[in-house]
N, C-alpha and C positions, 0 to 999 in steps of 0.2 A: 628321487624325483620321478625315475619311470622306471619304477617296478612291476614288471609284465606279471600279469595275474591268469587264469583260467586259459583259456584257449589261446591268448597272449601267446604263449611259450610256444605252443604246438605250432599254432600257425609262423610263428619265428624260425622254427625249425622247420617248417616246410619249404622257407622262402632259403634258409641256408642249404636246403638240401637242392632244391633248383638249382644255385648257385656251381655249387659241388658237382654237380650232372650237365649244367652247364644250357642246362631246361631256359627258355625265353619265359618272360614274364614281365606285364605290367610293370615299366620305372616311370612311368607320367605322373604317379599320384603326387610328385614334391610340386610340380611344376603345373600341373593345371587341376580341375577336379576330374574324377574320372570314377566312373561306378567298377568296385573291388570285387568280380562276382568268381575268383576264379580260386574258390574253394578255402581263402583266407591266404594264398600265399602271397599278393600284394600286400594287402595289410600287415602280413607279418613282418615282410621286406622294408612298407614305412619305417613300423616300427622297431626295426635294428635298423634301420638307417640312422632314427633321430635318436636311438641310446649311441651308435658310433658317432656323432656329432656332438652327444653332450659327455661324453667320454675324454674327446678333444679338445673339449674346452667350450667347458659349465656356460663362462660367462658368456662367448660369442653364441653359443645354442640360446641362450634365452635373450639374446640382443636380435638374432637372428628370426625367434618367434616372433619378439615383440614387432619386429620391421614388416613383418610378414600380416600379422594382427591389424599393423597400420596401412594398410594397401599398397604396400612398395612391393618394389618388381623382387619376385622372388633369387632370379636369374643375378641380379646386380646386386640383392644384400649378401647373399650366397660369396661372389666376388669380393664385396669390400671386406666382409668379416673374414671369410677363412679363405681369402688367395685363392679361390681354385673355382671354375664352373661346373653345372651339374655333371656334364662327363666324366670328369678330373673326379670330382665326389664317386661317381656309381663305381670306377675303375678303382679307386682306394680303399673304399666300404668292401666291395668284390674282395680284392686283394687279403683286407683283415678278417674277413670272413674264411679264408679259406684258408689264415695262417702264414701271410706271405706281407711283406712291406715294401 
């Protein structure tokens, strides 16, 4: 279902390499819209964010779109599906990214 293609990858790896170096960067994009200009490492960070979500579990990631799709608060579907707020998220993702649980 999200099979990263073309500059996908790279800029995925740019957003892990920040990670790794410990570089700041753009996490707004789940929670509000926000313009991605900063050379693809946000987008790449979306998205490994939303494969480590649907990694987690398929079904609440497409429960989670679907609610998101529907104008629900992102913050409170986040909560009811996977137990944890956007912090709790970026600090877990952080974590699997870098090899650590």
């Amino acid at each position: 279902i999200l099979s990263p293609r073309g500059n996908t990858i790279r800029k995925m790896g740019l957003a892990h390499d920040a990670i790794r170096k410990g570089k700041p960067f753009n996490t707004s994009f789940f929670t509000e819209r926000v313009a991605l200009d900063d050379n693809g490492v946000s987008y790449g960070a979306a998205q490994s964010l939303a494969r480590y979500l649907a990694k987690r579990d398929m079904k609440g990631f497409l429960k989670l779109v679907l609610e998101i799709k529907k104008g629900s608060d992102v913050e409170k579907s986040l909560k009811d599906i996977y137990k944890m707020d956007y912090q709790a998220l970026l600090i877990a993702w952080q974590k699997a990214v870098l090899g650590r649980r």
